[in-house]
C-alpha positions as CSV (number, residue, x, y, z in Angstrom):
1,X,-11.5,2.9,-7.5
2,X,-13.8,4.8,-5.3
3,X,-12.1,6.9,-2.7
4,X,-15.0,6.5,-0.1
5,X,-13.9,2.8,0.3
6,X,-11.8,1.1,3.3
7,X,-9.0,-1.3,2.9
8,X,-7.2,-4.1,4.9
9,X,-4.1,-5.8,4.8
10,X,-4.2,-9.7,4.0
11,X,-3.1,-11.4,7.0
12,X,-1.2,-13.5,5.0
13,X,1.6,-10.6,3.5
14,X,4.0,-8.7,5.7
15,X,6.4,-6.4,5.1
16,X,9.4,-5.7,6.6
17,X,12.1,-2.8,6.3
18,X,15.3,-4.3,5.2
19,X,18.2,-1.4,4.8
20,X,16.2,1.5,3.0
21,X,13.7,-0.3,1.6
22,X,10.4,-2.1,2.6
23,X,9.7,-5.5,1.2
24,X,6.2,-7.2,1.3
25,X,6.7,-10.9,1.1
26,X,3.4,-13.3,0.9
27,X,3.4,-15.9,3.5
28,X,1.0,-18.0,1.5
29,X,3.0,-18.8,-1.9
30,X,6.6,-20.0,-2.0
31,X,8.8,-17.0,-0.6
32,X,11.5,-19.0,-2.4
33,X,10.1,-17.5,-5.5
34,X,11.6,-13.8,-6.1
35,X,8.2,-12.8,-8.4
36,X,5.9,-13.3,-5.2
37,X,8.2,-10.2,-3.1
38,X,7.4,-7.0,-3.6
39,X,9.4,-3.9,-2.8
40,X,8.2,-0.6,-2.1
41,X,9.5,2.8,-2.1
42,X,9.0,5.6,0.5
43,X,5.6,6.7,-0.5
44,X,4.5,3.1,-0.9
45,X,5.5,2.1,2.4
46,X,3.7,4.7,4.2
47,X,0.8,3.8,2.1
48,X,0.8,0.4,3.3
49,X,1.4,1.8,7.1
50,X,-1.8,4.2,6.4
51,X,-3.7,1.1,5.6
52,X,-3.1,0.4,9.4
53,X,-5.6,3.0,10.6
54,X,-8.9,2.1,9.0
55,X,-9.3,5.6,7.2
56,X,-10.8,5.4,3.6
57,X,-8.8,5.9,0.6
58,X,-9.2,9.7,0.7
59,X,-7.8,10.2,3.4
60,X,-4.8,8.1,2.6
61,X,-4.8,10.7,-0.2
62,X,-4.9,13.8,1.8
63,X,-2.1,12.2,4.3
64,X,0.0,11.7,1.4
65,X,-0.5,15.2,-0.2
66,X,0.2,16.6,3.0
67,X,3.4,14.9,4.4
68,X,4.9,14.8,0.7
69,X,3.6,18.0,-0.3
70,X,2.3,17.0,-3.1
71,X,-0.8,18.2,-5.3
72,X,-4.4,16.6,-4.3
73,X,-4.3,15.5,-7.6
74,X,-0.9,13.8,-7.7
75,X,-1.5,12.4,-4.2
76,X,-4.8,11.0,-5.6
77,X,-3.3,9.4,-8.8
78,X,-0.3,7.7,-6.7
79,X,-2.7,6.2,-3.6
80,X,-5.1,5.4,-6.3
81,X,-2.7,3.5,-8.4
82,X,-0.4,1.8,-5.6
83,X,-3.8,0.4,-3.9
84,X,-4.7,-1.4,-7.3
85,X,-1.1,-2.8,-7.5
86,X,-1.6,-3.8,-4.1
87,X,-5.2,-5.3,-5.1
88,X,-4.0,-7.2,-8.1
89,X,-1.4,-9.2,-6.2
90,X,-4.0,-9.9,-3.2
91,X,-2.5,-7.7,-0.5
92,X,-5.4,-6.2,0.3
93,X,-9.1,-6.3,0.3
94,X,-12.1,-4.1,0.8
95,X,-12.8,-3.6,4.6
């Protein structure tokens, strides 16, 4: 995965916060159908709200490394890896 490229949500996933957690639920499939919701931790949720500003990938990275004070490198590996999750299910596409 490239860090120079830009990403969109698909219209047709939303999330929403439930208790401590955020879910993303595709409006497309059957939401009846537990494998097609998705939940997300902390990081991942901000992730998903960084995807919001039309930044590329790197600087999702270096958000993340700086508000979880993590290593660039750790920061890089977790963006890099949550955006293909979020790819392989069709939540999001290049921009």
């Amino acid at each position: 995965m490239e860090l120079t490229r830009c990403y969109r949500k698909d219209s047709l996933m939303v999330a929403r916060r439930v208790a401590d957690e955020v879910i993303l639920v595709p409006i497309r499939q059957n939401v009846g159908d537990l494998q097609s919701i998705y939940t997300m931790n902390e990081v991942g949720a901000r992730i998903w709200e960084l995807l919001d500003s039309e930044g590329t990938a790197a600087d999702m990275v270096s958000a993340i490394g700086r508000e979880y004070e993590v290593e660039q490198a750790q920061a890089e590996a977790d963006v890099v890896d949550f955006l293909a999750k979020l790819e392989s299910i069709g939540a999001i596409a290049l921009a």
